[in-house]
N, C-alpha and C positions, 0 to 999 in steps of 0.2 A: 481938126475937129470934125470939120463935114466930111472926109473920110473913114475914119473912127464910126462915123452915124450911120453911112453907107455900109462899111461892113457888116453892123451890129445888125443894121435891117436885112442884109443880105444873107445873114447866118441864119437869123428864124425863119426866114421864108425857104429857106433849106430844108429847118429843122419840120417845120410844118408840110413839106413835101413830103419826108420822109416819113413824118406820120399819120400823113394821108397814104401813101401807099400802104405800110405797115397795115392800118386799119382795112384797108381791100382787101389786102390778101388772108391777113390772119384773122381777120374780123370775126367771119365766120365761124369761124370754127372756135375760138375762144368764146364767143357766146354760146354755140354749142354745149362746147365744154364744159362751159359754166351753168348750163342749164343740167346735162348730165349731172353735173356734181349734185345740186341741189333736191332735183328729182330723187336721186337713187339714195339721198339723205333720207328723204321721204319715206319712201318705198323700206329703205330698211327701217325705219321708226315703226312702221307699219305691219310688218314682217318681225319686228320683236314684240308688239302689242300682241299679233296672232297666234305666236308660240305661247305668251304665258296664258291666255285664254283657255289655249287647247291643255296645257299641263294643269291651271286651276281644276278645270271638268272633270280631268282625270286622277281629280285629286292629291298629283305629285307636290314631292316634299317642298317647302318654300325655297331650302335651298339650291332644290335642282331648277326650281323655277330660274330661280336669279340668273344663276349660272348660263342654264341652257340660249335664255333671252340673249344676254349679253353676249356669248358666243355666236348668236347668228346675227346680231346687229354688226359685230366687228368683221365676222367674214362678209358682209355683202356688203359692207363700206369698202372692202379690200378689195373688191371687184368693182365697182360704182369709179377709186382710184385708179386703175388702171383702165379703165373707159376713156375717164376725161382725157387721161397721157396719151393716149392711142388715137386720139380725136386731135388733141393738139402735133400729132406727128412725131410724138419724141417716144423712142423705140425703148418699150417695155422688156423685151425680153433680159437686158443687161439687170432692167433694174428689179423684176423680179426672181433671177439668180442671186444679185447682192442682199436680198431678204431674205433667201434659202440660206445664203452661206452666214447671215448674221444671225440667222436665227437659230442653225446649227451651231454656230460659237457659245451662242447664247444658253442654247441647251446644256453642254457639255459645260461650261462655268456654273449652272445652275443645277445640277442633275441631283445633285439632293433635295432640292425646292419640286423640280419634278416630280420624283419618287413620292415627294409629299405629297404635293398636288393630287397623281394620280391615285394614291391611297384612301385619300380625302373623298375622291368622286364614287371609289367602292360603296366607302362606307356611309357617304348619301344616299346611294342606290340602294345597297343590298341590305342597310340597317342592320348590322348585326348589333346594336344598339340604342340611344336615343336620350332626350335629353334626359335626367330623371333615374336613369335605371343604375344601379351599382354596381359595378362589373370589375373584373381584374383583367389588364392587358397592357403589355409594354413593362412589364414588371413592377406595377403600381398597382393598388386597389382604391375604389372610391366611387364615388357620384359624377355621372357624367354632368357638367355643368356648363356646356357649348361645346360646337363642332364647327370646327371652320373648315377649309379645303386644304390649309397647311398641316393644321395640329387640332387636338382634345385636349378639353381642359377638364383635370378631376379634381372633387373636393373631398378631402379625405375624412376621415370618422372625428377626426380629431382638427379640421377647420381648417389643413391648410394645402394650398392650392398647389395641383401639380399638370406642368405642359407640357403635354408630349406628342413628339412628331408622328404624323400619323401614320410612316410609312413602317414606326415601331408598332405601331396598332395592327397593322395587317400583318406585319411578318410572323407574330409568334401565334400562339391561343388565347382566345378570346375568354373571359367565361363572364355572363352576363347572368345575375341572382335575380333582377327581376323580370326577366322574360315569364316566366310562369306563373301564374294567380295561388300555388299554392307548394310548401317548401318542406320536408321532413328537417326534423330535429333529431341527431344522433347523437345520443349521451352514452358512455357508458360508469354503470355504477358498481363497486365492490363491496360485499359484507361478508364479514369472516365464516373460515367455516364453520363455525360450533353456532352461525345463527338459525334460525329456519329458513330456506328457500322459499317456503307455502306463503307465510308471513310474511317475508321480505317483497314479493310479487304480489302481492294482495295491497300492501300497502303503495307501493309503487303503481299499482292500476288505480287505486281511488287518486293519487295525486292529480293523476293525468284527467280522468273524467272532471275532477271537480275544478279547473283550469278552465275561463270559457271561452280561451282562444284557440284550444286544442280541440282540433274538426273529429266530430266522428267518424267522417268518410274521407278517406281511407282510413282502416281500422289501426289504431296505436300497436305498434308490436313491444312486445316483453317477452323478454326470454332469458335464460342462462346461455351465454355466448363463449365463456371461459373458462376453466380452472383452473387458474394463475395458482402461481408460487404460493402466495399470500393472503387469496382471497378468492371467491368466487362470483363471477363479473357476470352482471347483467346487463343487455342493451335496451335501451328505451329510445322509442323510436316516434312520438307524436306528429302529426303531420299541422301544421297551421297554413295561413293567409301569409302570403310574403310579407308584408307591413307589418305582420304582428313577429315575424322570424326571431330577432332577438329578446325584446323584452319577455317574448315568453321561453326562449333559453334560460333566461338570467334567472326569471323568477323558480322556473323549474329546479336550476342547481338549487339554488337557498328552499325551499320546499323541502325537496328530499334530504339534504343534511339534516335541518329540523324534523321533521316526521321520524327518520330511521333515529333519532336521538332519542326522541321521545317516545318508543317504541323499544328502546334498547338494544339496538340493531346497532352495533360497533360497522366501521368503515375504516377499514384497515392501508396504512398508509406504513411505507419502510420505515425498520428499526433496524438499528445496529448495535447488538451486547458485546460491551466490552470487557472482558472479563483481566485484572489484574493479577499476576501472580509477584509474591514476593518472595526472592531464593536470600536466605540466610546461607551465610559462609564464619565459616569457624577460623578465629585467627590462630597461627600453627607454634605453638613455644618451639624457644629455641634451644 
Protein backbone atom coordinates (compact mmCIF):
# COMPACT_ATOMS: atom_id res chain seq x y z
CA UNK A 1 0.00 0.00 0.00
CA UNK A 2 2.72 2.71 0.97
CA UNK A 3 4.15 1.79 -2.42
CA UNK A 4 1.18 2.18 -4.48
CA UNK A 5 1.00 5.91 -2.51
CA UNK A 6 4.58 6.53 -3.48
CA UNK A 7 4.02 5.84 -6.87
CA UNK A 8 0.80 7.57 -7.13
CA UNK A 9 2.59 10.79 -5.59
CA UNK A 10 5.61 10.29 -7.76
CA UNK A 11 3.51 10.21 -11.14
CA UNK A 12 1.94 13.70 -10.42
CA UNK A 13 4.87 15.31 -9.48
CA UNK A 14 6.03 14.21 -12.91
CA UNK A 15 2.94 15.11 -14.26
CA UNK A 16 3.21 18.57 -12.91
CA UNK A 17 6.85 18.89 -14.10
CA UNK A 18 5.69 18.33 -17.18
CA UNK A 19 3.39 21.04 -17.09
CA UNK A 20 5.28 23.20 -15.75
CA UNK A 21 7.71 22.98 -18.48
CA UNK A 22 4.90 22.66 -21.10
CA UNK A 23 3.68 26.08 -19.79
CA UNK A 24 7.34 27.82 -20.26
CA UNK A 25 7.84 27.00 -23.30
CA UNK A 26 4.51 27.17 -25.02
CA UNK A 27 2.96 29.52 -22.72
CA UNK A 28 3.80 32.30 -24.56
CA UNK A 29 2.94 31.93 -27.32
CA UNK A 30 -0.57 30.26 -26.77
CA UNK A 31 -1.53 33.29 -24.91
CA UNK A 32 -0.30 35.20 -27.78
CA UNK A 33 -2.38 33.10 -29.82
CA UNK A 34 -5.16 33.46 -27.97
CA UNK A 35 -4.98 36.99 -27.86
CA UNK A 36 -4.53 37.27 -31.81
CA UNK A 37 -7.50 35.24 -32.04
CA UNK A 38 -9.82 37.42 -30.07
CA UNK A 39 -8.27 40.77 -31.27
CA UNK A 40 -8.59 40.06 -34.97
CA UNK A 41 -12.35 38.67 -33.82
CA UNK A 42 -12.71 42.15 -33.02
CA UNK A 43 -11.14 43.91 -35.68
CA UNK A 44 -13.11 41.88 -38.11
CA UNK A 45 -16.66 42.71 -36.40
CA UNK A 46 -15.39 46.10 -36.87
CA UNK A 47 -14.32 46.01 -40.32
CA UNK A 48 -17.93 44.40 -41.23
CA UNK A 49 -19.68 47.35 -39.20
CA UNK A 50 -17.47 49.82 -41.62
CA UNK A 51 -18.27 48.22 -44.82
CA UNK A 52 -22.22 48.40 -44.25
CA UNK A 53 -21.85 52.11 -43.17
CA UNK A 54 -19.97 52.85 -46.27
CA UNK A 55 -22.47 50.80 -48.64
CA UNK A 56 -25.70 52.41 -46.42
CA UNK A 57 -24.15 56.17 -47.70
CA UNK A 58 -23.91 54.96 -50.72
CA UNK A 59 -27.15 53.87 -50.81
CA UNK A 60 -26.42 50.19 -52.10
CA UNK A 61 -29.08 47.51 -52.26
CA UNK A 62 -29.76 45.79 -48.71
CA UNK A 63 -28.80 42.86 -50.28
CA UNK A 64 -25.43 43.69 -51.46
CA UNK A 65 -25.00 45.15 -48.07
CA UNK A 66 -25.54 41.69 -46.29
CA UNK A 67 -23.56 39.98 -48.56
CA UNK A 68 -20.61 42.22 -49.02
CA UNK A 69 -20.34 42.65 -44.86
CA UNK A 70 -20.33 39.07 -44.47
CA UNK A 71 -17.74 38.30 -46.95
CA UNK A 72 -15.29 40.51 -45.44
CA UNK A 73 -16.02 39.36 -41.96
CA UNK A 74 -15.22 35.75 -43.15
CA UNK A 75 -12.02 36.68 -45.15
CA UNK A 76 -10.34 38.50 -42.26
CA UNK A 77 -11.27 35.67 -39.72
CA UNK A 78 -9.43 33.55 -42.32
CA UNK A 79 -6.44 35.38 -41.98
CA UNK A 80 -6.90 36.36 -37.99
CA UNK A 81 -6.78 31.84 -38.19
CA UNK A 82 -3.87 31.37 -39.65
CA UNK A 83 -2.08 34.03 -37.54
CA UNK A 84 -2.84 32.24 -34.43
CA UNK A 85 -1.51 28.70 -36.22
CA UNK A 86 1.62 30.56 -37.32
CA UNK A 87 2.15 31.96 -33.68
CA UNK A 88 1.62 28.53 -32.18
CA UNK A 89 4.29 26.99 -34.78
CA UNK A 90 2.09 24.65 -36.52
CA UNK A 91 3.06 25.18 -40.24
CA UNK A 92 0.21 26.67 -42.41
CA UNK A 93 1.19 26.18 -45.59
CA UNK A 94 -0.11 22.30 -45.69
CA UNK A 95 -3.09 23.46 -44.23
CA UNK A 96 -3.90 26.22 -46.31
CA UNK A 97 -3.28 23.90 -49.60
CA UNK A 98 -5.91 21.41 -47.86
CA UNK A 99 -8.67 24.35 -48.09
CA UNK A 100 -7.54 25.16 -51.72
CA UNK A 101 -8.00 21.64 -52.55
CA UNK A 102 -11.35 21.20 -50.44
CA UNK A 103 -12.56 24.09 -51.68
CA UNK A 104 -11.81 23.11 -55.20
CA UNK A 105 -13.73 19.75 -54.58
CA UNK A 106 -16.19 21.67 -53.11
CA UNK A 107 -16.63 23.90 -56.14
CA UNK A 108 -16.91 21.41 -58.69
CA UNK A 109 -19.65 19.19 -56.48
CA UNK A 110 -21.50 22.55 -56.35
CA UNK A 111 -20.99 24.19 -59.64
CA UNK A 112 -24.57 24.59 -60.31
CA UNK A 113 -25.21 26.33 -56.74
CA UNK A 114 -22.14 28.41 -58.05
CA UNK A 115 -23.44 29.34 -61.32
CA UNK A 116 -26.34 30.39 -59.21
CA UNK A 117 -24.70 32.06 -56.68
CA UNK A 118 -22.80 34.23 -59.24
CA UNK A 119 -25.95 34.99 -61.35
CA UNK A 120 -27.71 36.14 -58.07
CA UNK A 121 -24.71 38.78 -57.43
CA UNK A 122 -25.35 40.25 -61.12
CA UNK A 123 -28.53 40.70 -60.64
CA UNK A 124 -28.18 42.46 -57.17
CA UNK A 125 -25.84 44.67 -58.87
CA UNK A 126 -26.85 45.50 -62.22
CA UNK A 127 -30.89 45.31 -61.29
CA UNK A 128 -32.07 44.43 -64.45
CA UNK A 129 -35.16 44.16 -62.23
CA UNK A 130 -36.65 44.31 -58.75
CA UNK A 131 -39.02 43.44 -56.36
CA UNK A 132 -42.38 44.59 -57.77
CA UNK A 133 -41.72 44.80 -61.44
CA UNK A 134 -43.49 41.91 -63.90
CA UNK A 135 -41.07 40.68 -66.15
CA UNK A 136 -40.57 37.56 -68.29
CA UNK A 137 -37.36 35.44 -67.89
CA UNK A 138 -36.24 31.89 -67.58
CA UNK A 139 -39.24 31.12 -69.67
CA UNK A 140 -41.79 32.16 -67.08
CA UNK A 141 -43.75 35.51 -66.68
CA UNK A 142 -44.96 37.29 -63.45
CA UNK A 143 -44.17 39.55 -60.48
CA UNK A 144 -41.08 39.52 -59.12
CA UNK A 145 -41.86 38.59 -55.39
CA UNK A 146 -37.91 38.04 -53.79
CA UNK A 147 -34.37 37.72 -54.94
CA UNK A 148 -32.12 35.76 -53.11
CA UNK A 149 -28.53 34.83 -54.37
CA UNK A 150 -29.70 31.19 -55.43
CA UNK A 151 -33.07 31.86 -57.20
CA UNK A 152 -36.32 34.49 -58.14
CA UNK A 153 -39.25 33.86 -56.97
CA UNK A 154 -42.32 34.95 -59.48
CA UNK A 155 -46.05 35.19 -58.76
CA UNK A 156 -47.92 34.61 -61.61
CA UNK A 157 -51.23 36.57 -63.04
CA UNK A 158 -53.00 33.80 -61.91
CA UNK A 159 -51.50 33.37 -57.95
CA UNK A 160 -49.14 30.78 -58.36
CA UNK A 161 -45.74 30.80 -57.27
CA UNK A 162 -42.77 29.99 -59.49
CA UNK A 163 -38.71 29.42 -58.51
CA UNK A 164 -36.21 29.76 -60.70
CA UNK A 165 -32.70 29.48 -60.55
CA UNK A 166 -31.14 32.50 -61.30
CA UNK A 167 -28.34 31.30 -63.36
CA UNK A 168 -31.70 30.69 -65.87
CA UNK A 169 -32.42 34.38 -65.27
CA UNK A 170 -29.27 35.54 -66.64
CA UNK A 171 -28.73 33.13 -69.43
CA UNK A 172 -31.62 33.96 -71.78
CA UNK A 173 -33.62 37.59 -72.17
CA UNK A 174 -34.87 39.48 -69.84
CA UNK A 175 -37.98 41.59 -70.67
CA UNK A 176 -38.94 43.69 -67.63
CA UNK A 177 -42.85 45.62 -68.31
CA UNK A 178 -42.44 47.74 -65.51
CA UNK A 179 -39.05 49.55 -65.96
CA UNK A 180 -40.90 52.48 -67.79
CA UNK A 181 -43.50 54.85 -66.28
CA UNK A 182 -45.52 54.63 -69.42
CA UNK A 183 -46.57 51.48 -71.97
CA UNK A 184 -48.35 51.67 -75.67
CA UNK A 185 -51.41 49.43 -76.17
CA UNK A 186 -51.37 47.67 -79.66
CA UNK A 187 -54.81 46.65 -80.66
CA UNK A 188 -55.62 45.78 -83.99
CA UNK A 189 -59.24 46.29 -85.25
CA UNK A 190 -61.34 45.00 -88.55
CA UNK A 191 -64.62 46.30 -90.17
CA UNK A 192 -65.68 45.01 -93.35
CA UNK A 193 -65.20 46.50 -96.41
CA UNK A 194 -68.66 47.97 -97.51
CA UNK A 195 -68.32 50.08 -93.93
CA UNK A 196 -66.93 53.66 -93.88
CA UNK A 197 -63.29 54.00 -93.11
CA UNK A 198 -64.14 58.01 -92.10
CA UNK A 199 -66.71 56.76 -89.63
CA UNK A 200 -65.00 53.82 -88.43
CA UNK A 201 -61.83 56.04 -87.32
CA UNK A 202 -63.88 58.82 -85.99
CA UNK A 203 -65.40 56.63 -83.82
CA UNK A 204 -62.41 54.70 -82.85
CA UNK A 205 -60.70 58.24 -81.90
CA UNK A 206 -63.64 59.38 -79.62
CA UNK A 207 -63.15 55.90 -77.82
CA UNK A 208 -59.69 56.63 -76.97
CA UNK A 209 -60.00 60.35 -76.01
CA UNK A 210 -63.06 59.63 -73.92
CA UNK A 211 -60.91 56.68 -71.74
CA UNK A 212 -59.19 58.67 -68.82
CA UNK A 213 -56.36 56.50 -68.52
CA UNK A 214 -55.25 57.05 -72.18
CA UNK A 215 -52.42 59.85 -71.89
CA UNK A 216 -52.44 62.33 -74.43
CA UNK A 217 -48.84 62.58 -74.80
CA UNK A 218 -47.68 60.75 -76.79
CA UNK A 219 -50.29 61.12 -79.25
CA UNK A 220 -52.82 57.88 -79.78
CA UNK A 221 -52.01 56.52 -83.39
CA UNK A 222 -54.92 55.25 -85.78
CA UNK A 223 -54.50 54.26 -88.92
CA UNK A 224 -55.45 51.56 -91.62
CA UNK A 225 -52.46 49.21 -91.30
CA UNK A 226 -54.16 46.25 -93.64
CA UNK A 227 -56.30 45.00 -96.33
CA UNK A 228 -56.85 41.61 -95.27
CA UNK A 229 -58.64 39.07 -97.06
CA UNK A 230 -61.76 39.81 -95.07
CA UNK A 231 -61.66 42.96 -93.72
CA UNK A 232 -59.83 46.19 -93.46
CA UNK A 233 -57.55 46.37 -90.21
CA UNK A 234 -57.00 49.24 -88.17
CA UNK A 235 -54.22 49.81 -85.42
CA UNK A 236 -55.02 51.60 -82.29
CA UNK A 237 -52.24 52.40 -80.72
CA UNK A 238 -52.96 54.43 -77.09
CA UNK A 239 -50.23 55.11 -74.89
CA UNK A 240 -51.08 54.72 -70.80
CA UNK A 241 -49.29 54.61 -67.12
CA UNK A 242 -47.97 51.04 -66.76
CA UNK A 243 -50.32 50.40 -63.77
CA UNK A 244 -53.16 51.24 -65.68
CA UNK A 245 -51.59 48.75 -68.95
CA UNK A 246 -54.20 46.14 -68.72
CA UNK A 247 -57.50 47.20 -67.34
CA UNK A 248 -57.40 49.76 -69.80
CA UNK A 249 -56.74 46.92 -72.65
CA UNK A 250 -59.66 45.14 -71.48
CA UNK A 251 -61.85 47.96 -71.28
CA UNK A 252 -60.79 49.28 -74.61
CA UNK A 253 -61.66 45.77 -76.46
CA UNK A 254 -65.41 45.74 -74.99
CA UNK A 255 -65.70 49.58 -75.86
CA UNK A 256 -65.04 49.16 -79.37
CA UNK A 257 -67.10 45.98 -79.92
CA UNK A 258 -69.95 47.96 -78.36
CA UNK A 259 -69.50 51.37 -80.22
CA UNK A 260 -68.76 49.79 -83.85
CA UNK A 261 -72.18 47.66 -82.96
CA UNK A 262 -73.96 50.38 -82.20
CA UNK A 263 -72.93 52.30 -85.00
CA UNK A 264 -73.39 49.44 -87.44
CA UNK A 265 -69.99 48.97 -88.18
CA UNK A 266 -69.96 44.84 -88.67
CA UNK A 267 -66.42 43.30 -87.51
CA UNK A 268 -65.92 40.59 -89.69
CA UNK A 269 -64.66 37.36 -88.25
CA UNK A 270 -64.14 33.83 -90.71
CA UNK A 271 -66.80 32.07 -92.51
CA UNK A 272 -66.91 29.08 -94.22
CA UNK A 273 -70.09 28.20 -97.03
CA UNK A 274 -70.73 25.13 -97.45
CA UNK A 275 -72.50 24.46 -100.32
CA UNK A 276 -74.23 20.79 -100.73
CA UNK A 277 -74.81 19.36 -104.09
CA UNK A 278 -77.27 16.47 -104.64
CA UNK A 279 -76.46 13.92 -107.92
CA UNK A 280 -79.62 11.92 -108.68
CA UNK A 281 -78.77 8.63 -110.58
CA UNK A 282 -81.42 6.94 -112.70
CA UNK A 283 -81.85 3.04 -111.90
CA UNK A 284 -81.04 1.21 -115.47
CA UNK A 285 -84.05 -1.47 -116.57
CA UNK A 286 -83.14 -4.55 -117.46
Amino acid sequence: MYLLENTWQLDWQQVLAYAKKIALEYGPNILLSLTVLVLGRMVSGILRKISMRVMKKANTDASIQSFVSSLVYITSMIFVVIASLNILGIPTASFVAVVGAAGLAIGLAFQGALSNFAAGFLIIVFKPYKIGDFIEGGGESGSVKSIQLFTTTLTTTDNKTIIIPNSQMTNGNITNYSTEEKRRIDLVVGIGYDDDIDHAKKILTQITKQNSSVLKEPETIIAVVELADSSVNFVVRPWVKTADYWPTYFKLQETIKKELDKEGISIPYPQRDVHIYEHKTESKKA
